[in-house]
MARGU-458311 format. One line per 3 residues: their letters; for each residue x, y, z of N, C-alpha, C, O, CB. Coordinates in steps of 0.2 Angstrom, whole numbers, padded with zeros to 4 digits. Glycine has a CB too. Example, Ala and Ser with C-alpha at 12.3 -4.5 7.8 and 13.67 -1.06 7.14 Angstrom:
2
as	0066:-0028:0039:0062:-0022:0039:0066:-0016:0039:0071:-0017:0042:0057:-0022:0045; 0064:-0011:0035:0068:-0005:0036:0064:0000:0039:0067:0006:0040:0070:-0003:0029
//
This chain:
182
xxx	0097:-0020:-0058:0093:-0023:-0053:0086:-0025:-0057:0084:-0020:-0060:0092:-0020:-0046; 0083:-0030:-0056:0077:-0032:-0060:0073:-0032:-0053:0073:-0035:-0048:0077:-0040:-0063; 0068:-0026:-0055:0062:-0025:-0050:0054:-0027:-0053:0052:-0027:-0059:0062:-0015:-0048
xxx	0052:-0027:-0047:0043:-0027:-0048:0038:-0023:-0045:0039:-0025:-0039:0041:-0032:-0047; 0033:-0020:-0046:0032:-0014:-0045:0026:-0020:-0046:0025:-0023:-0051:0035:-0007:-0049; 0022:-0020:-0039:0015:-0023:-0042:0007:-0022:-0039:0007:-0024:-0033:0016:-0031:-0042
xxx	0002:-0021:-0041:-0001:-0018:-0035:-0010:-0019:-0036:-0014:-0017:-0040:0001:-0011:-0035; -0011:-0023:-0031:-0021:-0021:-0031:-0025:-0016:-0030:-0024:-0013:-0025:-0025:-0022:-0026; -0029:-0013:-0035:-0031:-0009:-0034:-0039:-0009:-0038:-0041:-0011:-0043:-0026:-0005:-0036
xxx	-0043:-0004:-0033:-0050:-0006:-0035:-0051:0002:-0037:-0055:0003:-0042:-0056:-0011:-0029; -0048:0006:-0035:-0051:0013:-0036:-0045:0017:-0040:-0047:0023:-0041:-0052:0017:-0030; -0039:0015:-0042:-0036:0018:-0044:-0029:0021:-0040:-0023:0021:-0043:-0041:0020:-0045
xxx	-0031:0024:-0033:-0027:0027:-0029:-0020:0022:-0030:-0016:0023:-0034:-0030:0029:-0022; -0021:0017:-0026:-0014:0012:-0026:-0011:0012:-0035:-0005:0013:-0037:-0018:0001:-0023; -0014:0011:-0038:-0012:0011:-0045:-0007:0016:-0045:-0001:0015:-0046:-0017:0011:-0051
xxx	-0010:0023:-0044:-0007:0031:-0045:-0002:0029:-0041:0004:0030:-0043:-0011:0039:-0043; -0001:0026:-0034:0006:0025:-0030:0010:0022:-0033:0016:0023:-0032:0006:0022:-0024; 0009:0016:-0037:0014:0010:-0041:0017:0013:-0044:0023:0012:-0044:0011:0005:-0045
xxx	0012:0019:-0050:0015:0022:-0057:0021:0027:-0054:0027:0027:-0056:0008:0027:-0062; 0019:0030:-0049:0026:0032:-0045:0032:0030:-0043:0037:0033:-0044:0025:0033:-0041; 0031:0025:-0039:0037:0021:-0037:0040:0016:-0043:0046:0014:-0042:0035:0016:-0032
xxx	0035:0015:-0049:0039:0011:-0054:0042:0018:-0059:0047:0017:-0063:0034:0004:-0058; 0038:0027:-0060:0042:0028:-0063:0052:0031:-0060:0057:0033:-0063:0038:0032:-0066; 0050:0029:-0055:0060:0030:-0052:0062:0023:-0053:0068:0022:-0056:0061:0032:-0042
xxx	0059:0019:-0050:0063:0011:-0053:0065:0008:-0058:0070:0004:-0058:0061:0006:-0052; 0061:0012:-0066:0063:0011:-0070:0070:0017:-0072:0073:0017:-0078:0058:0010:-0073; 0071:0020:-0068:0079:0023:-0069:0083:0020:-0067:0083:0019:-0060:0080:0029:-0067
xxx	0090:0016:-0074:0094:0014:-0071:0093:0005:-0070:0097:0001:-0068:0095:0018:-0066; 0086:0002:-0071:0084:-0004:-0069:0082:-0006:-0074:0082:-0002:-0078:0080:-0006:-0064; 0079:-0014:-0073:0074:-0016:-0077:0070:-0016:-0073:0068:-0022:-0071:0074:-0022:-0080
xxx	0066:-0011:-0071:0056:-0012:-0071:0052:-0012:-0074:0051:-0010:-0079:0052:-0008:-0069; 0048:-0019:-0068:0039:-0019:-0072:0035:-0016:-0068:0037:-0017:-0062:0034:-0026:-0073; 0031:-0013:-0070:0024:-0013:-0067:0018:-0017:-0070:0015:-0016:-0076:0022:-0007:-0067
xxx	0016:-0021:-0065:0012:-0025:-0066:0005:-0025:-0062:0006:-0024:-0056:0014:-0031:-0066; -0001:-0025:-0064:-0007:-0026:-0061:-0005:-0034:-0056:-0001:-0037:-0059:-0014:-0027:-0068; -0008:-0035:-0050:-0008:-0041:-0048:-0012:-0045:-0050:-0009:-0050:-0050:-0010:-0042:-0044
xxx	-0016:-0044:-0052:-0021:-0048:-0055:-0019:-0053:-0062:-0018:-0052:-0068:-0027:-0043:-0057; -0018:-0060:-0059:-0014:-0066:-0065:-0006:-0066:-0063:-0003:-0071:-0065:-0015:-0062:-0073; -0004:-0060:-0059:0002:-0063:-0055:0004:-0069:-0050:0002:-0071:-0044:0002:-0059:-0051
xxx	0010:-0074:-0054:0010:-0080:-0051:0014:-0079:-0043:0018:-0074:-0042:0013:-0086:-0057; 0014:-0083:-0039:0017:-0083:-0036:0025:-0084:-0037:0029:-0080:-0034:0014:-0085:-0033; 0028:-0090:-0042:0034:-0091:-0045:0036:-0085:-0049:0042:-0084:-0050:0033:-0098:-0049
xxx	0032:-0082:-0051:0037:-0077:-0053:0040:-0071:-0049:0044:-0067:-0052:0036:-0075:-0058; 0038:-0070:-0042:0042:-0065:-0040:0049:-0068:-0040:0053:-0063:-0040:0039:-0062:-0035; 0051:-0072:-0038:0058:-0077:-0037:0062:-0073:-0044:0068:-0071:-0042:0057:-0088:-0039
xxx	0060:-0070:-0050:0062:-0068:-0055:0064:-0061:-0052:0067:-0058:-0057:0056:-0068:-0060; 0064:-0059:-0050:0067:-0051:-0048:0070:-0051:-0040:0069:-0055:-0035:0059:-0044:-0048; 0074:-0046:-0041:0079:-0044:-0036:0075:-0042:-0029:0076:-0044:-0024:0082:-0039:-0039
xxx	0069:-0038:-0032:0068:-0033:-0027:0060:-0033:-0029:0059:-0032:-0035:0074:-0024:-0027; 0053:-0033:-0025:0047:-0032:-0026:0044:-0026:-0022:0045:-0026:-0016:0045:-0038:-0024; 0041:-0022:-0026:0036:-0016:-0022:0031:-0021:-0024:0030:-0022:-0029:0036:-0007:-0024
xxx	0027:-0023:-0018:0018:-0025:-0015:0015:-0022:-0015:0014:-0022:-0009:0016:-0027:-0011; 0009:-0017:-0018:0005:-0013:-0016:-0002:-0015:-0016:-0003:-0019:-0020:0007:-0008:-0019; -0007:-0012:-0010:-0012:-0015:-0011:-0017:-0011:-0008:-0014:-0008:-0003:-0012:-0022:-0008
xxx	-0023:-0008:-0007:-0027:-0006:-0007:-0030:-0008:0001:-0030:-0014:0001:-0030:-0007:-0012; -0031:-0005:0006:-0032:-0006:0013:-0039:-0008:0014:-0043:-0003:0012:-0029:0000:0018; -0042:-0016:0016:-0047:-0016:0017:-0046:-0020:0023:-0041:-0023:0025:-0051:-0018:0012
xxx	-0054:-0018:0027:-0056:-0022:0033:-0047:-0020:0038:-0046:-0023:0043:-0058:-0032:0032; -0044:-0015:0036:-0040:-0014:0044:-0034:-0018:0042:-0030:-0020:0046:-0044:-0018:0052; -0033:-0020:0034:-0027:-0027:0034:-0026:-0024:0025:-0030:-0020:0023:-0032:-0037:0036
xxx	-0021:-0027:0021:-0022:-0029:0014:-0027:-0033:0013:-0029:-0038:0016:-0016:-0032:0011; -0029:-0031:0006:-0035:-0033:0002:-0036:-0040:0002:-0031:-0043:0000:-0035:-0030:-0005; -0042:-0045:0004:-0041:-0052:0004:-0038:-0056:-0003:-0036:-0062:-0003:-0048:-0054:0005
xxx	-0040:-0053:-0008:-0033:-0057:-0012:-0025:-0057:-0013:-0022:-0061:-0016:-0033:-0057:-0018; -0023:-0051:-0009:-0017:-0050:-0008:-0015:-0055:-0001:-0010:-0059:-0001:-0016:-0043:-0007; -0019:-0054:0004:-0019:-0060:0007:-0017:-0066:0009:-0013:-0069:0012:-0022:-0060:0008
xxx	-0024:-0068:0003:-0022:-0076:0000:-0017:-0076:-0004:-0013:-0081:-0003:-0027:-0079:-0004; -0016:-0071:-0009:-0006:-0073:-0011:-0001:-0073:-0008:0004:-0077:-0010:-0002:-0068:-0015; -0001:-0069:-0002:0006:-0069:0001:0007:-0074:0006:0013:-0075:0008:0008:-0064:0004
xxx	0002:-0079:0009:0001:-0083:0011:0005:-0091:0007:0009:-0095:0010:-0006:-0083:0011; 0004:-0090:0000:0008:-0094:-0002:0015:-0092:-0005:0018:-0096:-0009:0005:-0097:-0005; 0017:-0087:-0001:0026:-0086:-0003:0029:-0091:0000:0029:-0091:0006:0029:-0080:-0002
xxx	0033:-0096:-0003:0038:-0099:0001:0041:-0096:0005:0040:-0090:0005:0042:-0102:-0001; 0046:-0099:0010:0048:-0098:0013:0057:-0096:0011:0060:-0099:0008:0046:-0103:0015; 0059:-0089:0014:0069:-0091:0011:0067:-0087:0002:0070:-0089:-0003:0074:-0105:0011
xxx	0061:-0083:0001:0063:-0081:-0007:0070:-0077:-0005:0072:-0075:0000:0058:-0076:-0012; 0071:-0076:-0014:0078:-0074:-0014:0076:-0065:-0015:0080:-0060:-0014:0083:-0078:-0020; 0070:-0065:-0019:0070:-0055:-0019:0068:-0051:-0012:0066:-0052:-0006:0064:-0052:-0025
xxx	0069:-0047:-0014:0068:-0041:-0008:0062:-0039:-0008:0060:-0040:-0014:0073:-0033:-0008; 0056:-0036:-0003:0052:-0034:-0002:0051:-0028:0002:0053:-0027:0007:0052:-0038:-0001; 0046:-0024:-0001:0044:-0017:0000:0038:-0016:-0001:0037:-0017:-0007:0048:-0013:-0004
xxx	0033:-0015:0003:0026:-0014:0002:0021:-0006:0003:0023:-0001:0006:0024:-0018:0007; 0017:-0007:0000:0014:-0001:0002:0007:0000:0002:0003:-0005:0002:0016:0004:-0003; 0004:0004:0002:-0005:0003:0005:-0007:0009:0004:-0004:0014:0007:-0007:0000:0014
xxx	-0014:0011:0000:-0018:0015:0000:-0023:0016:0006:-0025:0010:0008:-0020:0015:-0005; -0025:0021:0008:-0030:0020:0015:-0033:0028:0013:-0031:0033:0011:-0027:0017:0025; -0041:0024:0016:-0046:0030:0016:-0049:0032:0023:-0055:0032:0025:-0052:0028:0012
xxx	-0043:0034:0027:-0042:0035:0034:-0038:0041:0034:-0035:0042:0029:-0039:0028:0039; -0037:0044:0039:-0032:0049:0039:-0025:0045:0044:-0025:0040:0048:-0036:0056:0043; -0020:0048:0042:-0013:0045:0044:-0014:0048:0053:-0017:0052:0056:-0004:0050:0039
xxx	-0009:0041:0054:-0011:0041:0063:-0007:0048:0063:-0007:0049:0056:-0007:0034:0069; -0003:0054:0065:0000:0056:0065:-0005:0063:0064:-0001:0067:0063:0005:0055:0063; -0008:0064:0064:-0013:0072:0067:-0015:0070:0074:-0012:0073:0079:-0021:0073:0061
xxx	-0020:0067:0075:-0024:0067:0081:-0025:0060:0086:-0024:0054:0083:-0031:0070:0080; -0028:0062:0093:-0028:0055:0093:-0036:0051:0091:-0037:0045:0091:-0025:0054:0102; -0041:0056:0089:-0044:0055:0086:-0042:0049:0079:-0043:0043:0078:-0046:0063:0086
xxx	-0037:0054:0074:-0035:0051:0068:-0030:0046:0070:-0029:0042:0065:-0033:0055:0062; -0026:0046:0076:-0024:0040:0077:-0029:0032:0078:-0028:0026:0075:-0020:0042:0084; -0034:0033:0082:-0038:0028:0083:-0045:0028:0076:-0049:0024:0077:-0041:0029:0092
xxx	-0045:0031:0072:-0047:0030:0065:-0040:0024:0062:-0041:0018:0061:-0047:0039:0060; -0035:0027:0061:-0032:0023:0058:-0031:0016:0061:-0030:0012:0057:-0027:0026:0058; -0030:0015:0066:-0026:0010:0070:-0036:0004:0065:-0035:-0002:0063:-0024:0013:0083
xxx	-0039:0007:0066:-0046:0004:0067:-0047:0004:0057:-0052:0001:0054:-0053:0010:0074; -0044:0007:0056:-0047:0008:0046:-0039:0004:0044:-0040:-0001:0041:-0048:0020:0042; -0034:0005:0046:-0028:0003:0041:-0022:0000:0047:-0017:0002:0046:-0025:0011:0034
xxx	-0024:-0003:0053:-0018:-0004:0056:-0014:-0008:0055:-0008:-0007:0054:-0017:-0005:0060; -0017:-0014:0054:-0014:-0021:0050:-0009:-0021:0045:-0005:-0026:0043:-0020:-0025:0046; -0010:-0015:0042:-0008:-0016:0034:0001:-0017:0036:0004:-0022:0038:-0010:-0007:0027
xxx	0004:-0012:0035:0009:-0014:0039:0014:-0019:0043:0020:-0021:0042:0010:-0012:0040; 0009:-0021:0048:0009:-0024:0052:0009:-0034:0049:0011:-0039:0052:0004:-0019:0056; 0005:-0033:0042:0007:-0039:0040:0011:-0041:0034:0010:-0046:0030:0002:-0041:0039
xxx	0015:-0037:0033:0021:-0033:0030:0027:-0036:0035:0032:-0040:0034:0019:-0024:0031; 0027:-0034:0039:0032:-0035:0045:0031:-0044:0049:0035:-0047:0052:0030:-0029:0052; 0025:-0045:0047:0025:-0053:0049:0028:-0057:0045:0031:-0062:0046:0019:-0056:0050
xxx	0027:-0054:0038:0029:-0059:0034:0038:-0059:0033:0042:-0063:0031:0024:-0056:0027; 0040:-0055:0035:0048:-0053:0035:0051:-0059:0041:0057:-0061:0042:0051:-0042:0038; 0044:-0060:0044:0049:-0066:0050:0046:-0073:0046:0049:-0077:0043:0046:-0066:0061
xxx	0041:-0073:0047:0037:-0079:0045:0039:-0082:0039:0038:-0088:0039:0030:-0077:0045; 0043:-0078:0033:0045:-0079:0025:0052:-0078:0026:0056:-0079:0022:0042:-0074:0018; 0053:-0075:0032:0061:-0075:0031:0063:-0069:0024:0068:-0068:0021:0064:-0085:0028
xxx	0059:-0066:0025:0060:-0061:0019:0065:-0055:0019:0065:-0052:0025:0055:-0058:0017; 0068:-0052:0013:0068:-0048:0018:0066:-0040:0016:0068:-0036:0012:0075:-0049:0020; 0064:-0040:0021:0059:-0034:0018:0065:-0027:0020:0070:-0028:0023:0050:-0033:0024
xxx	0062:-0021:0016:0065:-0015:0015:0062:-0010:0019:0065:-0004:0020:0066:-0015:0008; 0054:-0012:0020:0050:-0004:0021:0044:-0004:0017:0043:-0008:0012:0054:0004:0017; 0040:0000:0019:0033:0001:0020:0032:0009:0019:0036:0013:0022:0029:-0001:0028
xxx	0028:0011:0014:0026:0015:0011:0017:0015:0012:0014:0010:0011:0029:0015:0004; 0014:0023:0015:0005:0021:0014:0004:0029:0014:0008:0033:0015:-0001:0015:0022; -0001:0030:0012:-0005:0039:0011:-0011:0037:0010:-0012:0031:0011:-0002:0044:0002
xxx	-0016:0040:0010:-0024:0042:0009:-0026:0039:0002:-0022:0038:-0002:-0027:0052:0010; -0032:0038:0003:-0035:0039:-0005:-0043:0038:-0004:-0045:0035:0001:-0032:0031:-0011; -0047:0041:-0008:-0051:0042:-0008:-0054:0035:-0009:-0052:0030:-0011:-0052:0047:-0013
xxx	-0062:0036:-0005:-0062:0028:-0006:-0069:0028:-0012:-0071:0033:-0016:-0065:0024:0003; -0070:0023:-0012:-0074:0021:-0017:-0081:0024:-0014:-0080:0026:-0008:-0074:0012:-0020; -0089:0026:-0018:-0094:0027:-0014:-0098:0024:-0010:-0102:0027:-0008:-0098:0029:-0017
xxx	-0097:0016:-0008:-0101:0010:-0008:-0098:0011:0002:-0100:0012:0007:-0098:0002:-0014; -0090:0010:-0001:-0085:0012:0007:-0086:0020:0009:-0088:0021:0015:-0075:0012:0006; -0086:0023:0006:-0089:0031:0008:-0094:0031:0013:-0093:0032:0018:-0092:0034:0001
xxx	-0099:0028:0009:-0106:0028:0014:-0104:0024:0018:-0105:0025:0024:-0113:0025:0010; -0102:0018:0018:-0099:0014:0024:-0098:0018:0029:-0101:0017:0035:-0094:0010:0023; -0093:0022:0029:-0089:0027:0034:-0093:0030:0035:-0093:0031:0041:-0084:0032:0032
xxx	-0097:0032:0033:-0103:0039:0037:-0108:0035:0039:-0113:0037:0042:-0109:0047:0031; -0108:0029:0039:-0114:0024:0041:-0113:0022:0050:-0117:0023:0055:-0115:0016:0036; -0106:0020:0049:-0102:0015:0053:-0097:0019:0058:-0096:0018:0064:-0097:0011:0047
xxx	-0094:0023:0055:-0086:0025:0057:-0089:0034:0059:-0091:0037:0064:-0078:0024:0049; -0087:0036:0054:-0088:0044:0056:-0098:0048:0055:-0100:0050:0050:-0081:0050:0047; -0100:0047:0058:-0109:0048:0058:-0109:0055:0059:-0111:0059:0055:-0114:0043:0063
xxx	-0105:0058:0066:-0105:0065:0066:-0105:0071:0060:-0099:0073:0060:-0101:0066:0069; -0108:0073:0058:-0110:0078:0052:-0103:0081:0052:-0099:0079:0049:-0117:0083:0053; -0102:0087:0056:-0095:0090:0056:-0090:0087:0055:-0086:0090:0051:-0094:0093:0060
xxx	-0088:0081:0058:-0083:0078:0055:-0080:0074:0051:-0075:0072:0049:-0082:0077:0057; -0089:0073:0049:-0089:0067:0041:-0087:0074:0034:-0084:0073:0029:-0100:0061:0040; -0089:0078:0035:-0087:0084:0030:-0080:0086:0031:-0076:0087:0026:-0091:0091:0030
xxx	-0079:0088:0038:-0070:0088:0038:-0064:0082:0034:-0059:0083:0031:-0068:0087:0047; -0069:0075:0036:-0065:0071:0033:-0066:0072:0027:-0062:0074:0023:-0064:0064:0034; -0072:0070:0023:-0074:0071:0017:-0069:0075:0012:-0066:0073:0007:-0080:0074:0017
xxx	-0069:0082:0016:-0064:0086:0012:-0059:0085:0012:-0057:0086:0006:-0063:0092:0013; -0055:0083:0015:-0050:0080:0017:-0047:0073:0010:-0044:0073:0005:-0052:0077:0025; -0049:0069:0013:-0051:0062:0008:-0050:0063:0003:-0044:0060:0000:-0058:0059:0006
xxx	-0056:0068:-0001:-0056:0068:-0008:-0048:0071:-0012:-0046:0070:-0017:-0063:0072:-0011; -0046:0074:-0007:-0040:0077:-0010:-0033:0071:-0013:-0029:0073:-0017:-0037:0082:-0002; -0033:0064:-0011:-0031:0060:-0011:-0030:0054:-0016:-0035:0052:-0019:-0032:0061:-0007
xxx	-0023:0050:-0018:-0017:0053:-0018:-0018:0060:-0022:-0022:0062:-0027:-0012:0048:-0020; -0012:0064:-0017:-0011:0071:-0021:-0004:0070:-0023:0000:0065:-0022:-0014:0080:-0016; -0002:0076:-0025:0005:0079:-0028:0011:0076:-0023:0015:0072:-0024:0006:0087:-0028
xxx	0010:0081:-0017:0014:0075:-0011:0015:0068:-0009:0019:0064:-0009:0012:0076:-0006; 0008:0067:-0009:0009:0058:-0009:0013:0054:-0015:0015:0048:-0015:0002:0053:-0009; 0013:0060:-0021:0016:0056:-0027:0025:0055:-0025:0028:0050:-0025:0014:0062:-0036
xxx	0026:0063:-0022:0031:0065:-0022:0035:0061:-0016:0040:0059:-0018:0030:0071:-0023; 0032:0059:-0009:0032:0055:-0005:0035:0046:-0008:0040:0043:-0007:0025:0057:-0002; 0030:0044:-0012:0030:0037:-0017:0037:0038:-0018:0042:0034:-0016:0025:0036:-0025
xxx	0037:0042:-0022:0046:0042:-0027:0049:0043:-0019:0052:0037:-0018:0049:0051:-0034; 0050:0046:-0016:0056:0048:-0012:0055:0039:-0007:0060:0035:-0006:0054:0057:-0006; 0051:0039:-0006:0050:0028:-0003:0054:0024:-0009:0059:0021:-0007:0039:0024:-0004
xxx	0053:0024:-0014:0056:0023:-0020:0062:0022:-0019:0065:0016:-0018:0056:0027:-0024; 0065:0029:-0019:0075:0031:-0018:0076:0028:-0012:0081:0025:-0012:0077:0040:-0015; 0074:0028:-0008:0075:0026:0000:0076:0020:-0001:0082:0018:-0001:0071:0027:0005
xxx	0069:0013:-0001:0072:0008:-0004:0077:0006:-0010:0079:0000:-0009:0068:0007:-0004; 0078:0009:-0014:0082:0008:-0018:0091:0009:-0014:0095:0004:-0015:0079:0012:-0024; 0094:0013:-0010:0099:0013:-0008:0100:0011:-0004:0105:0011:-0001:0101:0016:-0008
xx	0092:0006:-0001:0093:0000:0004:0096:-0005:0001:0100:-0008:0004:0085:-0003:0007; 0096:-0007:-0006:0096:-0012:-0011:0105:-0012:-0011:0108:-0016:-0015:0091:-0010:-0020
//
């Protein structure tokens, strides 16, 4: 199977999830991993099966991932599998970190799943974990979002931990899974 493994990334974290999921895809395939950046839209038509990865901004994928998938025709013929870094905690602790998330990274998926009706694609699955954010978004969060002292250090500690070993190990196992979707 000819895969593509491709992803935005301003800090890094999304990159470390790519290098993950493309090193399993390159067992047994022809995988790339490719930066997005200079990615045409006509060539994903070139592969079987596409992992999308993109860095969670404003509540959604990053505005030039945006504007790319915007212009996917309609009826492609590869498969589709996305993923997303976020500097939120996963809805699944609290309802606290439920309503962080829903308000830091809910979109992302959720435009993932539009696009599987809207493109007729056919998508496979969604993959997302933590990542430390950049200092600019950092300070944003303690400005904006988490201002409370005790909890801006709970997350903090938290955060920086991210991606870790699990999320690596998580990536690959998203990987397998989509793959015996294929």
């Amino acid at each position: 199977m000819k895969i593509l493994v491709t992803y935005f990334s301003k800090t890094g974290n999304t990159k470390r999830i790519a290098e993950a999921i493309h090193e399993i895809t390159s067992q047994n395939n022809d995988s790339t991993l490719k930066n997005f950046k200079g990615l045409k839209v006509k060539e994903l038509n070139d592969y079987d099966l596409v992992f999308f990865g993109s860095a969670c901004h404003h509540a959604n994928l990053a505005p030039p991932v945006l504007k790319f998938i915007k212009k996917i025709p309609g009826s492609p013929v590869f498969k589709l599998a996305g993923f997303v870094t976020h500097s939120t905690y996963p809805p699944e602790g609290s309802d606290r970190h439920a309503e962080l998330f829903e308000q830091w990274a809910g979109k992302c998926e959720k435009t993932f799943e539009r696009l599987q009706n809207e493109k007729e694609i056919d998508y496979k699955g969604f993959f997302r974990c933590m990542g430390v954010p950049s200092k600019p978004i950092e300070r944003f969060i303690h400005a904006k979002i988490i201002t409370e002292e005790g909890e801006w250090e709970e997350y903090l500690e938290e955060v920086v931990k991210h991606p870790n070993e699990t999320d690596i190990e998580n990536a690959k196992e998203f990987a397998k899974e989509i793959l015996e979707r294929c």
